[in-house]
TIVOLUM-646923 format. One record per residue (C-alpha): residue number from 0; residue in three letters; x, y, z. Coordinates in nm, 3 decimals. Example, Ala and Ser with C-alpha at 12.3 -4.5 7.8 and 13.67 -1.06 7.14 Angstrom:
// TIVOLUM-646923
+-----+---------+---------+---------+---------+
! num ! residuo !      px !      py !      pz !
+-----+---------+---------+---------+---------+
!   0 !     Ala !   1.230 !  -0.450 !   0.780 !
!   1 !     Ser !   1.367 !  -0.106 !   0.714 !
+-----+---------+---------+---------+---------+
END
This chain:
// TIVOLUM-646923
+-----+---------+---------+---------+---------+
! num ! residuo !      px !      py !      pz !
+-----+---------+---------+---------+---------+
!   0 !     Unk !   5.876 !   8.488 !  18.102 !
!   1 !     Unk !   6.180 !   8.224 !  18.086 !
!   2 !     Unk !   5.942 !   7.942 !  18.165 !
!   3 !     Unk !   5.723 !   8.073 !  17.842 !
!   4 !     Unk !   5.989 !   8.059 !  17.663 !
!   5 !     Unk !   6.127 !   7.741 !  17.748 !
!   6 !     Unk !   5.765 !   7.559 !  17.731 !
!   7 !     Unk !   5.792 !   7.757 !  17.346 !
!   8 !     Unk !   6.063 !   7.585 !  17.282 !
!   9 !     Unk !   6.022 !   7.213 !  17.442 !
!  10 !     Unk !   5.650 !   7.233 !  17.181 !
!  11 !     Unk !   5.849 !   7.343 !  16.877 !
!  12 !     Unk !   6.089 !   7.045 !  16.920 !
!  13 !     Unk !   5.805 !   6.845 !  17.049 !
!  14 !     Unk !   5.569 !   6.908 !  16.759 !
!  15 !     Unk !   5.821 !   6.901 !  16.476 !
!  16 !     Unk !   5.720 !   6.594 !  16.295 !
!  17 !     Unk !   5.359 !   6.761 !  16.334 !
!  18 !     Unk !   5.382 !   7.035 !  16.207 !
!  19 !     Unk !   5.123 !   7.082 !  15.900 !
!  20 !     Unk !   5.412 !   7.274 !  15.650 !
!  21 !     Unk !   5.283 !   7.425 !  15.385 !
!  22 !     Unk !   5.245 !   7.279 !  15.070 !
!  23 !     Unk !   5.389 !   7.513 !  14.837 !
!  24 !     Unk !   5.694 !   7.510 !  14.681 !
!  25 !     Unk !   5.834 !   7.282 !  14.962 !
!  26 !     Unk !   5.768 !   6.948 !  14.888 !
!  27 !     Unk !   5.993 !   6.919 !  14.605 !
!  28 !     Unk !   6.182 !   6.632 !  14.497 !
!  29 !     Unk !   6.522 !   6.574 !  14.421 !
!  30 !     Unk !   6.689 !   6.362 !  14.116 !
!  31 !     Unk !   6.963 !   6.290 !  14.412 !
!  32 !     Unk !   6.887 !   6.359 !  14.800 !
!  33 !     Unk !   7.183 !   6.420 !  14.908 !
!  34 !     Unk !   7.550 !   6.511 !  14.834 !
!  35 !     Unk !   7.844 !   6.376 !  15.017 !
!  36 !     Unk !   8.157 !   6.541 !  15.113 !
!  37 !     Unk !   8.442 !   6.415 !  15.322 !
!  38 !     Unk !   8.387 !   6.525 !  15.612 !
!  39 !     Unk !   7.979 !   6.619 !  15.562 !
!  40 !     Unk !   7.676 !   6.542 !  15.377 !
!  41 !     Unk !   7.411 !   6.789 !  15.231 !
!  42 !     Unk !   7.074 !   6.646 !  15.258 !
!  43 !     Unk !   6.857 !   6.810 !  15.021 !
!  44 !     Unk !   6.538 !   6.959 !  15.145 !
!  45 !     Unk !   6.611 !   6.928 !  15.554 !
!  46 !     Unk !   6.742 !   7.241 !  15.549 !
!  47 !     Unk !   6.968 !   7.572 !  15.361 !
!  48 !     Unk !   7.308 !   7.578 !  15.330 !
!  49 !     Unk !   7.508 !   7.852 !  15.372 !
!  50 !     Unk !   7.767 !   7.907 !  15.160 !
!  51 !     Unk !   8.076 !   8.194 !  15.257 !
!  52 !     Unk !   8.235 !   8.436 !  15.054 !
!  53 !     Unk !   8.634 !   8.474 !  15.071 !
!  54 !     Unk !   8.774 !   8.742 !  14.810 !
!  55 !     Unk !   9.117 !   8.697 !  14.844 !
!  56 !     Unk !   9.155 !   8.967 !  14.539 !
!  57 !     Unk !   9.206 !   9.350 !  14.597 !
!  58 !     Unk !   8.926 !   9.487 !  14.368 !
!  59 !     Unk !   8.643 !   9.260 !  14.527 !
!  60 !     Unk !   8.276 !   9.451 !  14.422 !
!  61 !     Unk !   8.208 !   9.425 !  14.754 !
!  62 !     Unk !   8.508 !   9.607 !  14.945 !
!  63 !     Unk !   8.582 !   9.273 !  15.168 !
!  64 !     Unk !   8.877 !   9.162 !  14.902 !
!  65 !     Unk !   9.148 !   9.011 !  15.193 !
!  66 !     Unk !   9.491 !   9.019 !  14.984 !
!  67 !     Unk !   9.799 !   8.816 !  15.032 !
!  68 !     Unk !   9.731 !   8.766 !  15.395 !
!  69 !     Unk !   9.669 !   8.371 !  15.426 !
!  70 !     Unk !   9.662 !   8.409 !  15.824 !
!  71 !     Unk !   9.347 !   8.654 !  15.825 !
!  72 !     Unk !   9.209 !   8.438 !  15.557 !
!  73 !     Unk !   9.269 !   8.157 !  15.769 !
!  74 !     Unk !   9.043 !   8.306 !  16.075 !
!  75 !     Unk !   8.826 !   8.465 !  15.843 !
!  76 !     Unk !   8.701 !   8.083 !  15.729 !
!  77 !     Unk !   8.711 !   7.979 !  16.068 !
!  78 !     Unk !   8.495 !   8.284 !  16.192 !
!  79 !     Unk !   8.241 !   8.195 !  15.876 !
!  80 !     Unk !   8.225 !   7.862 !  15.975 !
!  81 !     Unk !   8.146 !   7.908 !  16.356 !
!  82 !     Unk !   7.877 !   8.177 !  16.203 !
!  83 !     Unk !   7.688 !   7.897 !  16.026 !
!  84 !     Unk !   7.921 !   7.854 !  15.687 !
!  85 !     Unk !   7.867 !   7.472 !  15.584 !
!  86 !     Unk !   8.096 !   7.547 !  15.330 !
!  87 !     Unk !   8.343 !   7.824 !  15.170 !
!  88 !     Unk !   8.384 !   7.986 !  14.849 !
!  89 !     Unk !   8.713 !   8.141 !  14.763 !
!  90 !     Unk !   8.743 !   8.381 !  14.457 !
!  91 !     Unk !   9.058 !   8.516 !  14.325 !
!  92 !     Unk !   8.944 !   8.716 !  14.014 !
!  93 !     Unk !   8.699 !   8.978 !  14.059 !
!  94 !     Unk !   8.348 !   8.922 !  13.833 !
!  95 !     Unk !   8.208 !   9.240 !  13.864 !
!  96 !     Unk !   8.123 !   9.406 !  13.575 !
!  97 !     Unk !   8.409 !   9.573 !  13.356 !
!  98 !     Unk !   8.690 !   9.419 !  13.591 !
!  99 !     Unk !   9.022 !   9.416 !  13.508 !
! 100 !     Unk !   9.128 !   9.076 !  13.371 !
! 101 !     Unk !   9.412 !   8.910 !  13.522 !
! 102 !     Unk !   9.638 !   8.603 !  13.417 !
! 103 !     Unk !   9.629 !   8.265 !  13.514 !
! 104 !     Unk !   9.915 !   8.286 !  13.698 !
! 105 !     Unk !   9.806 !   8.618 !  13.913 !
! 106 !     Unk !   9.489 !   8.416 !  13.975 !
! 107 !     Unk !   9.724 !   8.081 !  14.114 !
! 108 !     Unk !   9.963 !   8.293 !  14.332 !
! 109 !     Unk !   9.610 !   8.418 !  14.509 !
! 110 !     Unk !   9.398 !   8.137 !  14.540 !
! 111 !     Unk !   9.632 !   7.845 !  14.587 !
! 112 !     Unk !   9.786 !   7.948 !  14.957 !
! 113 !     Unk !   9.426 !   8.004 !  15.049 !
! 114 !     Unk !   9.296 !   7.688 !  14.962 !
! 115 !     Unk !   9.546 !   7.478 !  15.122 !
! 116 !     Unk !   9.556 !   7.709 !  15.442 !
! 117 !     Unk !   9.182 !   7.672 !  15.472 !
! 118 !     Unk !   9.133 !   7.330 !  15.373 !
! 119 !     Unk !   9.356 !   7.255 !  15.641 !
! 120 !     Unk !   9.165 !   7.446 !  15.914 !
! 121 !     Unk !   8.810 !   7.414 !  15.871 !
! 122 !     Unk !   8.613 !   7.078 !  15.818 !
! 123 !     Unk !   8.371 !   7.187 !  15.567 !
! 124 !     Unk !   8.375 !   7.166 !  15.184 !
! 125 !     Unk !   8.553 !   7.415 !  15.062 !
! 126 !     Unk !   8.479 !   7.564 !  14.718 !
! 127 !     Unk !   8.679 !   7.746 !  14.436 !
! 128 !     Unk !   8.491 !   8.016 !  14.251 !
! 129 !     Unk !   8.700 !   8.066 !  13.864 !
! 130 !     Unk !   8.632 !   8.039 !  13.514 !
! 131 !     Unk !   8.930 !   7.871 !  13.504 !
! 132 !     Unk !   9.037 !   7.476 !  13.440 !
! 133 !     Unk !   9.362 !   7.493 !  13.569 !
! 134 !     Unk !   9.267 !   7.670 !  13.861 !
! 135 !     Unk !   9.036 !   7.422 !  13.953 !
! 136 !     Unk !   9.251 !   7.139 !  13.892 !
! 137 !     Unk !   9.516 !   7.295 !  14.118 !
! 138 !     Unk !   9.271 !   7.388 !  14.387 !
! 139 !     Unk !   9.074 !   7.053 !  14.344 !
! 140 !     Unk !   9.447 !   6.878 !  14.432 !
! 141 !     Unk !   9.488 !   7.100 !  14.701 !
! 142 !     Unk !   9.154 !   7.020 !  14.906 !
! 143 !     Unk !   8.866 !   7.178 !  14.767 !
! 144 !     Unk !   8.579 !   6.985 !  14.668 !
! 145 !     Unk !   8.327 !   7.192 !  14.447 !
! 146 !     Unk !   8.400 !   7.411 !  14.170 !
! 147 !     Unk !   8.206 !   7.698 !  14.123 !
! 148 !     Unk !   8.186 !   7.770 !  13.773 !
! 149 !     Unk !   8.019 !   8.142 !  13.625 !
! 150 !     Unk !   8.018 !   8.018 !  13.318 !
! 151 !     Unk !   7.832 !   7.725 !  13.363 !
! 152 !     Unk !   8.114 !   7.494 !  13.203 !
! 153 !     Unk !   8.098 !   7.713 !  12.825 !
! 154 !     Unk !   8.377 !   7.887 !  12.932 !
! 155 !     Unk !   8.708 !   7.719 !  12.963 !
! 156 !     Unk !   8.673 !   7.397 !  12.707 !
! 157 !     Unk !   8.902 !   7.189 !  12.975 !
! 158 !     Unk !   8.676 !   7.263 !  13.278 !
! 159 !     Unk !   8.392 !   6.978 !  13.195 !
! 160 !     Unk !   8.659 !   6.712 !  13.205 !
! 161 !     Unk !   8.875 !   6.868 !  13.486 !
! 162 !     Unk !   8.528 !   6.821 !  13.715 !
! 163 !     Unk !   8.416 !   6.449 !  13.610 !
! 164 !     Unk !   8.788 !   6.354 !  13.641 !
! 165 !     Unk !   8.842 !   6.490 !  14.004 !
! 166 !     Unk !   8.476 !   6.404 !  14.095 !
! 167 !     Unk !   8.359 !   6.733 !  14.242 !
! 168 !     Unk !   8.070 !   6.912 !  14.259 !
! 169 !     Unk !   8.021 !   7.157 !  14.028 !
! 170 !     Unk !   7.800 !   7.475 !  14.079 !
! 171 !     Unk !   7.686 !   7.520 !  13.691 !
! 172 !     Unk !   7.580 !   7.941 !  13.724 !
! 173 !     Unk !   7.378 !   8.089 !  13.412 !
! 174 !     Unk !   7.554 !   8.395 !  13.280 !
! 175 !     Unk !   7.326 !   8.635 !  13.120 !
! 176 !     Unk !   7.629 !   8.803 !  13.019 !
! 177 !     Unk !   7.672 !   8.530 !  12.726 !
! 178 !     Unk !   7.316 !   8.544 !  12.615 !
! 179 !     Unk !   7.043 !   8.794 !  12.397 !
! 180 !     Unk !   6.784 !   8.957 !  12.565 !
! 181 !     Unk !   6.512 !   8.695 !  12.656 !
! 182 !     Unk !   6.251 !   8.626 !  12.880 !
! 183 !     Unk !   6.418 !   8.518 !  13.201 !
! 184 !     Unk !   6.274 !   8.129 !  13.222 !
! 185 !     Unk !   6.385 !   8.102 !  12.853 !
! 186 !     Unk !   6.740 !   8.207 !  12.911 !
! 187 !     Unk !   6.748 !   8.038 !  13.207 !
! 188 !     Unk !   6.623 !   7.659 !  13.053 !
! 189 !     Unk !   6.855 !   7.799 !  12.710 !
! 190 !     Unk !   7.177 !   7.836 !  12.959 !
! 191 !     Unk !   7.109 !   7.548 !  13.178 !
! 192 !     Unk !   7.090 !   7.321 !  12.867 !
! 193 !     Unk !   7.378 !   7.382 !  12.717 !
! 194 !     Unk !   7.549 !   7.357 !  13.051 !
! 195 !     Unk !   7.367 !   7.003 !  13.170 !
! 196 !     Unk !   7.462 !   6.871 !  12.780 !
! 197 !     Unk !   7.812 !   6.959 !  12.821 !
! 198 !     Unk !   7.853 !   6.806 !  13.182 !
! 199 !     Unk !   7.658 !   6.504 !  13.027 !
! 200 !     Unk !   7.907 !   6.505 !  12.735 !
! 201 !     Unk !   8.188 !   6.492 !  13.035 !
! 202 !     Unk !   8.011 !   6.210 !  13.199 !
! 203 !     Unk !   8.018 !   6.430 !  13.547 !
! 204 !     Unk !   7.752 !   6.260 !  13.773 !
! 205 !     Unk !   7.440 !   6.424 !  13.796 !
! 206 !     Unk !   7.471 !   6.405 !  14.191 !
! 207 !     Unk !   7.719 !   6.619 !  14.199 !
! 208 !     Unk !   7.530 !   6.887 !  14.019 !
! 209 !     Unk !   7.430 !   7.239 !  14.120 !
! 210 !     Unk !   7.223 !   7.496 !  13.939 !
! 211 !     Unk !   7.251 !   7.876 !  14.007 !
! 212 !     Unk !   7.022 !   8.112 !  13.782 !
! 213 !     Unk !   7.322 !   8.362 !  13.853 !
! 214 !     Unk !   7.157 !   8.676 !  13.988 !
! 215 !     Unk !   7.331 !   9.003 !  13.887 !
! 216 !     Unk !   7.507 !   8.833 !  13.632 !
! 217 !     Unk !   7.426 !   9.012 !  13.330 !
! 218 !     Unk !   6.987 !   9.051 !  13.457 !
! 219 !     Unk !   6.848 !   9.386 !  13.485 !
! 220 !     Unk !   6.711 !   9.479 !  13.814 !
! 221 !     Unk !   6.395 !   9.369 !  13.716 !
! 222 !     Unk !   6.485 !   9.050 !  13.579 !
! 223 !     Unk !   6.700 !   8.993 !  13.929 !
! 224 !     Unk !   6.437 !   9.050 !  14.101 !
! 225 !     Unk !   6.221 !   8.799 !  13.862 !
! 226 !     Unk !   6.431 !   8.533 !  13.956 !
! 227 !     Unk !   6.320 !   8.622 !  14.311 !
! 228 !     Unk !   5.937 !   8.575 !  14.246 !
! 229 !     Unk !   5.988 !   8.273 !  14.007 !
! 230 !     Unk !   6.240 !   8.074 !  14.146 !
! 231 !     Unk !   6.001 !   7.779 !  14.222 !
! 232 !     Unk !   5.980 !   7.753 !  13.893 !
! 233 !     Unk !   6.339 !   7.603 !  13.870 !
! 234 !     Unk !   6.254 !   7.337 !  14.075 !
! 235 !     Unk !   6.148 !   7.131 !  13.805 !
! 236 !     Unk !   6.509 !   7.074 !  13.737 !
! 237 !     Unk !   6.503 !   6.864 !  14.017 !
! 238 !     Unk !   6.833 !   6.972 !  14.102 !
! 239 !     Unk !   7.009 !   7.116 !  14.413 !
! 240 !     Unk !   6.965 !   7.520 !  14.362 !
! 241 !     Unk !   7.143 !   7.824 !  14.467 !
! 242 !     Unk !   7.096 !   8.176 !  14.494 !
! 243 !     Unk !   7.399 !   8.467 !  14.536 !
! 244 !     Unk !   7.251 !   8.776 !  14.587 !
! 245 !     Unk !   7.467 !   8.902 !  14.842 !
! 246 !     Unk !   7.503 !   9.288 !  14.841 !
! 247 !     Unk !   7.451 !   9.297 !  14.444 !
! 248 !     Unk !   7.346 !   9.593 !  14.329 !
! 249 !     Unk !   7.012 !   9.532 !  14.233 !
! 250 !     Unk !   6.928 !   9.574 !  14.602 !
! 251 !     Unk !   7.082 !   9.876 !  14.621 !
! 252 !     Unk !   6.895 !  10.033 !  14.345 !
! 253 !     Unk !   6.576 !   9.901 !  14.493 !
! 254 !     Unk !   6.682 !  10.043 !  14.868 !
! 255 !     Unk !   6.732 !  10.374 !  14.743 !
! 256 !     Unk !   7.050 !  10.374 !  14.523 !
! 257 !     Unk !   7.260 !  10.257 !  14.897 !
! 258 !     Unk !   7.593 !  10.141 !  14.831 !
! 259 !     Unk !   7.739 !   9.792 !  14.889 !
! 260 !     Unk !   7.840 !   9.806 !  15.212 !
! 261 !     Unk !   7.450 !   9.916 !  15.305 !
! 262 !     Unk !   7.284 !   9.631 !  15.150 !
! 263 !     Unk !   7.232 !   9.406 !  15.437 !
! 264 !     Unk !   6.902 !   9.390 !  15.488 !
! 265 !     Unk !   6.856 !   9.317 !  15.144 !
! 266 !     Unk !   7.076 !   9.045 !  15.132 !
! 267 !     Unk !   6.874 !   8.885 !  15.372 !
! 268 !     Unk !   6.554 !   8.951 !  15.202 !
! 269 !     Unk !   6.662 !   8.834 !  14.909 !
! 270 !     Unk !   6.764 !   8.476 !  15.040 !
! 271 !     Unk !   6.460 !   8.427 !  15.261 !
! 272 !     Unk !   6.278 !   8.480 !  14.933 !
! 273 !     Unk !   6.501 !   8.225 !  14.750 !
! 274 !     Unk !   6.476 !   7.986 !  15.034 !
! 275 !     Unk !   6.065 !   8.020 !  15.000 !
! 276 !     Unk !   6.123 !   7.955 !  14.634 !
! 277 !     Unk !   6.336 !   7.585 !  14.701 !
! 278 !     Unk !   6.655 !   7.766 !  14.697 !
! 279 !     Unk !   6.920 !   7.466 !  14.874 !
! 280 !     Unk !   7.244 !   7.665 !  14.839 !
! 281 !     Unk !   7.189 !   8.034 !  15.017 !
! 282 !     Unk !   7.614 !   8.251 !  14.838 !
! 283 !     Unk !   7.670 !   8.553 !  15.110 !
! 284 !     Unk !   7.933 !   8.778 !  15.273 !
! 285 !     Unk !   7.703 !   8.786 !  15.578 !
! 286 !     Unk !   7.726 !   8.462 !  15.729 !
! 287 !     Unk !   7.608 !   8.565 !  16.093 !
! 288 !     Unk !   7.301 !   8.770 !  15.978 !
! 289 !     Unk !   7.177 !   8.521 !  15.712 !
! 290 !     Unk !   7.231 !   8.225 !  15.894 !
! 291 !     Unk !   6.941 !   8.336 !  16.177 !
! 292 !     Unk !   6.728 !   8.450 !  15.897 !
! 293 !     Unk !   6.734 !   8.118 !  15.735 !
! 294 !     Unk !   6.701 !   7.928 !  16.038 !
! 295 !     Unk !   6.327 !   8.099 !  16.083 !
! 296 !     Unk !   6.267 !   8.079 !  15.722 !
! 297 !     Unk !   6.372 !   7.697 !  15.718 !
! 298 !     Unk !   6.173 !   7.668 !  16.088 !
! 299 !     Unk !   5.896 !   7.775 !  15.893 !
! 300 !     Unk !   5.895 !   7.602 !  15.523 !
! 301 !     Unk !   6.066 !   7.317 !  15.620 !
! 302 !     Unk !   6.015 !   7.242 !  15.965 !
! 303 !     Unk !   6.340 !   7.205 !  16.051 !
+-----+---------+---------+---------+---------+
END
């Protein structure tokens, strides 16, 4: 049985270059090919990323909100990254639906120790998810090399300039939260327009551009799960995409009303979908799980 498996293996790596892949949605092309970092590159199309989730806020949608503690942060990022994290996303305002607002300066004292503490330990990009300029500035100073944006840039007037200035990527998310009732594709291209002008406007560098059709923002389950079935469609953007469905609650309304902590499975449906739509960015709190889904999915659409 080992020698099966070990003639398996020797042909997959053999027969890579072979493979026939198929031919839909995966042979996309890309504006840019690749995006550098300092101490990495993303190659679009070889392969998903994997992006991980640090809440370091106490009212985090998903119950893993780490507070205060920068040393558990610390081997929290260091645990995502030796899951499969190629980079991580720290949040320090909670976006879930009817969430208590906090100040700019709650939002500082939460994210900033974080930031430098984990930009010091790990050696992948690490991300800053706010709405906020001079949060991003702050964090940008302090390490972290994409800014992660729910609002697409039409938020905080300051945050367009703050990213072409500190040349970062920026994740540009839709928000259905800002927008009427549409069809999903015509939100999406209305959104994503007014967010591409504005970082034109800015002069921020179109390879250092991410699009994110921000699932559970503001979608109805059925439109969430829309973005699901259409997501090749976004590919026409020819822009690096990602997808953050991780343990949303669309999931667990289609699972049988589970709650968030039971939303797993899921989570990993969900991003194997994305992946077979062109997704190049996978946003989860399940590093470990996701990562050796996506490494089948990719096996498979990709050959890599």
């Amino acid at each position: 049985m080992e020698n099966h498996r070990n003639r398996s293996l020797q042909y997959l790596v053999k027969n890579k270059a072979n493979r026939t892949l198929p031919d839909w949605p995966y042979m996309r092309t890309y504006e840019h090919k690749e995006m550098r970092f300092r101490s990495s590159t993303f190659r679009w199309g070889e392969r998903t990323y994997l992006m991980g989730i640090i809440n370091v806020t106490p009212d985090s949608f998903s119950g893993d909100g780490i507070h205060k503690n920068v040393e558990e942060v610390v081997n929290f990022a260091r645990a995502l990254v030796e899951a499969g994290a190629d980079c991580i996303d720290i949040g320090g305002e909670s976006s879930r639906p009817n969430a208590e607002a906090i100040t700019e300066e709650v939002e500082l004292e939460r994210v900033l120790p974080a930031v430098k503490a984990i930009c010091d330990a790990v050696k992948v990009p690490v991300s800053i998810d706010t709405r906020r300029s001079s949060v991003a500035k702050e964090a940008i100073d302090l390490g972290a090399e994409i800014i992660n944006d729910i609002y697409g840039l039409q938020g905080d007037p300051d945050m367009a300039a703050i990213c072409a200035r500190s040349g970062a990527a920026v994740v540009l998310m839709h928000n259905q939260r800002n927008y009427e009732s549409s069809t999903v594709q015509k939100s999406l291209d209305a959104g994503w327009a007014e967010s591409l002008k504005l970082a034109k406007k800015a002069e921020i560098k179109k390879n250092r551009i991410i699009l994110d059709p921000g699932f559970g923002f503001g979608w109805l389950p059925e439109e969430n799960l829309e973005i699901l079935s259409t997501f090749h469609k976004f590919q026409s953007y020819q822009l690096p995409l990602l997808l953050g469905p991780s343990r949303k609650s669309t999931l667990g309304i289609v699972l049988g009303d589970l709650p968030t902590e039971e939303r797993l499975e899921g989570t990993v449906a969900a991003s194997v979908l994305a992946v077979a739509g062109g997704a190049d960015i996978v946003r989860v709190h399940d590093v470990v799980e996701v990562s050796r889904a996506l490494k089948v999915a990719d096996s498979v659409v990709r050959g890599s």
